[in-house]
N, C-alpha and C positions, 0 to 999 in steps of 0.2 A: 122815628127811632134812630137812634145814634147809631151807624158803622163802622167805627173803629173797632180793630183788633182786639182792643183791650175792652172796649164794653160791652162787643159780642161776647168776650170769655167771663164779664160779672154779668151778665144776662145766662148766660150758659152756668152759671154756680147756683144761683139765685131757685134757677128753674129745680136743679138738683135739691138745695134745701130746701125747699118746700115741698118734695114730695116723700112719700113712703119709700125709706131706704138702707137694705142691707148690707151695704158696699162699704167696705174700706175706704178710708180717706184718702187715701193713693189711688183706689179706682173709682173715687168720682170725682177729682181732678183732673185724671185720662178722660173719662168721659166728659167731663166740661169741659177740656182743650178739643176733644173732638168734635165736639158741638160746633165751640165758635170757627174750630179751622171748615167744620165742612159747610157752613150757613153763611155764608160771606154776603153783604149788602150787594145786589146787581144781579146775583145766581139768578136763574130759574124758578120761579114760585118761592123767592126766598120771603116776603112778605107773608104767604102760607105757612111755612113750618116756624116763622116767627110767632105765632098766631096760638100754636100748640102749649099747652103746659101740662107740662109731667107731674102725673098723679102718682105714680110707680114705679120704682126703680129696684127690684130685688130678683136674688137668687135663691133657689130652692134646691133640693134632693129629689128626683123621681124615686116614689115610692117602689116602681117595677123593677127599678133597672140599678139606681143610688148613682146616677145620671147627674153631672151637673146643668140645672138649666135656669134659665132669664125666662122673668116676667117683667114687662114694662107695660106701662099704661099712661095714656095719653089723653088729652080732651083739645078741644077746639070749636068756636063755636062758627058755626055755617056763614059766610059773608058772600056779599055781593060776589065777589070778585073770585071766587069759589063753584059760581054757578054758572048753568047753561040759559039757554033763554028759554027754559021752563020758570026757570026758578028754583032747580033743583040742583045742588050738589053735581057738578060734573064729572062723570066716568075715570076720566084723567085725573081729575084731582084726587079722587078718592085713590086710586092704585099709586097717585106721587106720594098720599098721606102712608100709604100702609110700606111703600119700599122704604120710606125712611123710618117708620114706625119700627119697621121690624127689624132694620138696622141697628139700631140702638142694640135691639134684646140680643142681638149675635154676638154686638159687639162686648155687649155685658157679657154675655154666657164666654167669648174668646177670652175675654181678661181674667176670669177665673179659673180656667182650666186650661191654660196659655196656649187659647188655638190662636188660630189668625183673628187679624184686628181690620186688614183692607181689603175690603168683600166689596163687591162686582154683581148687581141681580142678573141671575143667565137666565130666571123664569116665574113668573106672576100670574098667579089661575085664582079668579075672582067670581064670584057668584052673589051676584044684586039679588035684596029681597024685597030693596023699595028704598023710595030715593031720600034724602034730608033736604029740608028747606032750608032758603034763607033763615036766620035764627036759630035755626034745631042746635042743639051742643051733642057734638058728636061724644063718645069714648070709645077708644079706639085701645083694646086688649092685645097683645103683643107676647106671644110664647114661644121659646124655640121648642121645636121637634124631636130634632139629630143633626150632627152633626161629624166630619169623617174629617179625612186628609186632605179630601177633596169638595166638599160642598157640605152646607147647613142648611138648614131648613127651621121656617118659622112660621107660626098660624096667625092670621089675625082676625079680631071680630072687631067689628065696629058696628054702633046701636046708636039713635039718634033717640031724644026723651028718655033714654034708659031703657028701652024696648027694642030686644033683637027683632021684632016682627018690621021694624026700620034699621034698615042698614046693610053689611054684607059681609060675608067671609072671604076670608084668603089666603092661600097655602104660598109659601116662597119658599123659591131655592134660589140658593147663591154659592157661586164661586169664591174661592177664597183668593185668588190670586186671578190679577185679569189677563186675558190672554196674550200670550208675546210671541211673536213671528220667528221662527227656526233662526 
Protein backbone atom coordinates (compact mmCIF):
# COMPACT_ATOMS: atom_id res chain seq x y z
CA UNK A 1 0.00 0.00 0.00
CA UNK A 2 1.08 3.44 -0.96
CA UNK A 3 2.29 5.97 1.98
CA UNK A 4 2.14 9.17 0.74
CA UNK A 5 0.19 11.86 2.27
CA UNK A 6 -1.96 12.21 -0.47
CA UNK A 7 -3.02 8.50 -0.86
CA UNK A 8 -3.38 8.01 2.65
CA UNK A 9 -6.10 11.09 2.47
CA UNK A 10 -7.88 9.11 -1.33
CA UNK A 11 -7.78 5.89 0.93
CA UNK A 12 -9.38 7.90 3.78
CA UNK A 13 -12.21 9.47 1.19
CA UNK A 14 -12.82 6.28 -0.58
CA UNK A 15 -13.37 4.42 2.86
CA UNK A 16 -16.01 7.44 3.65
CA UNK A 17 -17.80 6.87 0.38
CA UNK A 18 -18.57 3.72 0.56
CA UNK A 19 -19.97 3.66 3.63
CA UNK A 20 -23.50 4.49 5.12
CA UNK A 21 -23.34 8.38 5.66
CA UNK A 22 -25.12 11.34 7.19
CA UNK A 23 -22.39 13.82 7.43
CA UNK A 24 -21.94 16.96 5.54
CA UNK A 25 -19.49 17.09 2.98
CA UNK A 26 -17.43 19.53 5.04
CA UNK A 27 -17.56 16.78 7.79
CA UNK A 28 -16.38 14.03 5.95
CA UNK A 29 -13.54 15.82 4.39
CA UNK A 30 -12.46 16.74 8.38
CA UNK A 31 -12.89 13.24 8.92
CA UNK A 32 -11.02 11.93 5.88
CA UNK A 33 -8.06 14.56 6.53
CA UNK A 34 -8.12 13.02 9.99
CA UNK A 35 -7.84 9.57 8.98
CA UNK A 36 -4.97 10.07 6.80
CA UNK A 37 -3.09 12.68 9.25
CA UNK A 38 -3.67 10.23 12.20
CA UNK A 39 -2.71 6.56 10.18
CA UNK A 40 0.56 7.54 8.92
CA UNK A 41 2.70 4.54 7.11
CA UNK A 42 5.38 3.33 10.12
CA UNK A 43 2.76 4.21 13.19
CA UNK A 44 1.97 1.40 15.37
CA UNK A 45 -0.30 -1.28 14.14
CA UNK A 46 -0.81 1.15 11.17
CA UNK A 47 -1.18 -1.98 8.82
CA UNK A 48 -4.25 -3.01 11.34
CA UNK A 49 -6.38 -0.07 11.12
CA UNK A 50 -5.41 0.08 7.35
CA UNK A 51 -7.24 -3.26 7.24
CA UNK A 52 -10.61 -1.68 8.55
CA UNK A 53 -13.54 -0.41 6.33
CA UNK A 54 -16.02 1.68 7.36
CA UNK A 55 -19.58 0.36 7.08
CA UNK A 56 -21.11 3.55 9.12
CA UNK A 57 -20.60 6.75 9.48
CA UNK A 58 -23.79 8.74 10.90
CA UNK A 59 -25.33 10.86 13.32
CA UNK A 60 -28.54 10.59 15.16
CA UNK A 61 -30.90 12.37 17.94
CA UNK A 62 -31.18 10.50 21.36
CA UNK A 63 -34.74 9.82 21.68
CA UNK A 64 -34.29 10.42 25.82
CA UNK A 65 -32.45 13.37 25.87
CA UNK A 66 -32.46 15.09 21.66
CA UNK A 67 -28.81 14.45 22.44
CA UNK A 68 -26.54 14.74 19.61
CA UNK A 69 -24.71 11.45 19.08
CA UNK A 70 -22.18 9.24 16.51
CA UNK A 71 -22.75 5.93 15.29
CA UNK A 72 -19.83 4.47 13.38
CA UNK A 73 -19.33 1.02 12.26
CA UNK A 74 -16.35 -0.71 11.17
CA UNK A 75 -15.40 -4.36 9.84
CA UNK A 76 -11.95 -5.96 9.47
CA UNK A 77 -11.21 -9.30 8.78
CA UNK A 78 -8.91 -11.30 11.51
CA UNK A 79 -5.21 -11.82 10.10
CA UNK A 80 -2.28 -13.48 11.02
CA UNK A 81 -0.67 -10.65 12.31
CA UNK A 82 -3.53 -9.79 14.52
CA UNK A 83 -3.18 -12.89 16.44
CA UNK A 84 -1.61 -14.43 19.57
CA UNK A 85 -0.16 -17.84 19.27
CA UNK A 86 -3.41 -19.37 19.91
CA UNK A 87 -4.61 -18.32 16.86
CA UNK A 88 -6.79 -15.92 18.35
CA UNK A 89 -7.37 -12.30 17.97
CA UNK A 90 -4.94 -10.68 20.47
CA UNK A 91 -6.28 -8.70 23.64
CA UNK A 92 -4.12 -5.69 22.43
CA UNK A 93 -5.29 -5.71 19.25
CA UNK A 94 -8.70 -5.89 19.99
CA UNK A 95 -8.67 -2.75 22.67
CA UNK A 96 -6.01 -0.70 19.74
CA UNK A 97 -9.18 -1.68 17.19
CA UNK A 98 -11.91 -0.23 19.65
CA UNK A 99 -9.69 3.12 20.94
CA UNK A 100 -9.54 4.03 17.30
CA UNK A 101 -12.99 2.59 16.59
CA UNK A 102 -14.40 4.75 18.95
CA UNK A 103 -12.36 7.67 17.99
CA UNK A 104 -13.97 8.27 15.00
CA UNK A 105 -17.51 8.16 16.63
CA UNK A 106 -16.30 11.18 19.21
CA UNK A 107 -14.87 12.75 16.65
CA UNK A 108 -18.06 12.50 14.56
CA UNK A 109 -20.33 13.42 17.54
CA UNK A 110 -17.35 16.61 18.29
CA UNK A 111 -17.79 17.96 14.63
CA UNK A 112 -21.57 18.28 14.99
CA UNK A 113 -22.07 19.68 17.97
CA UNK A 114 -18.55 21.63 17.96
CA UNK A 115 -17.04 19.72 21.06
CA UNK A 116 -13.49 18.99 20.85
CA UNK A 117 -11.97 17.09 17.88
CA UNK A 118 -8.17 16.07 19.89
CA UNK A 119 -9.16 13.45 22.43
CA UNK A 120 -6.58 11.57 24.46
CA UNK A 121 -8.07 7.77 25.80
CA UNK A 122 -7.54 8.33 29.94
CA UNK A 123 -9.72 4.79 30.19
CA UNK A 124 -10.67 1.38 28.43
CA UNK A 125 -12.93 -1.31 30.44
CA UNK A 126 -13.31 -4.46 27.97
CA UNK A 127 -15.00 -7.63 28.72
CA UNK A 128 -14.21 -10.84 26.29
CA UNK A 129 -16.95 -13.03 25.48
CA UNK A 130 -14.69 -15.34 23.31
CA UNK A 131 -12.02 -14.77 20.99
CA UNK A 132 -11.98 -14.32 16.90
CA UNK A 133 -9.97 -16.51 14.77
CA UNK A 134 -7.71 -16.00 12.08
CA UNK A 135 -10.38 -15.28 9.27
CA UNK A 136 -13.49 -14.50 11.39
CA UNK A 137 -14.58 -10.73 9.94
CA UNK A 138 -15.05 -8.74 12.87
CA UNK A 139 -17.75 -5.71 13.15
CA UNK A 140 -16.95 -3.64 15.44
CA UNK A 141 -20.25 -1.01 16.51
CA UNK A 142 -19.09 2.27 17.62
CA UNK A 143 -21.65 4.65 19.79
CA UNK A 144 -20.97 7.65 21.76
CA UNK A 145 -22.64 7.73 25.34
CA UNK A 146 -21.94 11.55 26.80
CA UNK A 147 -20.04 13.73 26.53
CA UNK A 148 -19.23 17.22 28.84
CA UNK A 149 -16.40 19.87 28.89
CA UNK A 150 -14.33 17.61 30.01
CA UNK A 151 -14.47 13.81 28.87
CA UNK A 152 -16.82 11.66 26.23
CA UNK A 153 -17.58 8.53 26.31
CA UNK A 154 -18.26 5.71 23.86
CA UNK A 155 -19.55 1.94 23.68
CA UNK A 156 -18.36 -0.58 21.62
CA UNK A 157 -19.46 -4.09 20.44
CA UNK A 158 -17.56 -6.06 18.44
CA UNK A 159 -19.07 -9.66 17.10
CA UNK A 160 -17.06 -12.04 14.96
CA UNK A 161 -19.63 -14.24 12.23
CA UNK A 162 -22.16 -11.73 13.14
CA UNK A 163 -22.71 -13.30 16.59
CA UNK A 164 -22.26 -11.29 19.77
CA UNK A 165 -21.79 -14.81 21.57
CA UNK A 166 -18.05 -14.00 19.79
CA UNK A 167 -16.53 -11.02 20.48
CA UNK A 168 -16.64 -8.21 23.35
CA UNK A 169 -17.69 -5.00 24.67
CA UNK A 170 -16.33 -1.77 25.63
CA UNK A 171 -16.99 1.22 27.49
CA UNK A 172 -14.38 4.44 26.68
CA UNK A 173 -13.70 7.44 28.28
CA UNK A 174 -11.62 10.03 26.81
CA UNK A 175 -10.15 13.24 27.68
CA UNK A 176 -10.62 16.06 25.40
CA UNK A 177 -7.40 17.87 25.81
CA UNK A 178 -4.27 15.90 26.86
CA UNK A 179 -2.64 16.72 29.93
CA UNK A 180 -0.18 19.78 30.23
CA UNK A 181 2.21 20.40 33.14
CA UNK A 182 1.32 23.75 35.32
Amino acid sequence: MSSSPNSRLAQAREKLAQAECNLSPEHKEIIAYAGAALNRAGQFADAVIMQTEMRECNTFERAEDGAAHARVVFEVAATQDMCNAHGMVHGGCSAYLVDHCTSVALVVRGLVTGGALDLVSQSLTTLYHAGAKVGDRLKIVCTTASAGSRAGTARAEAASRGFYQQGFDCRRCTMQQPWKRP
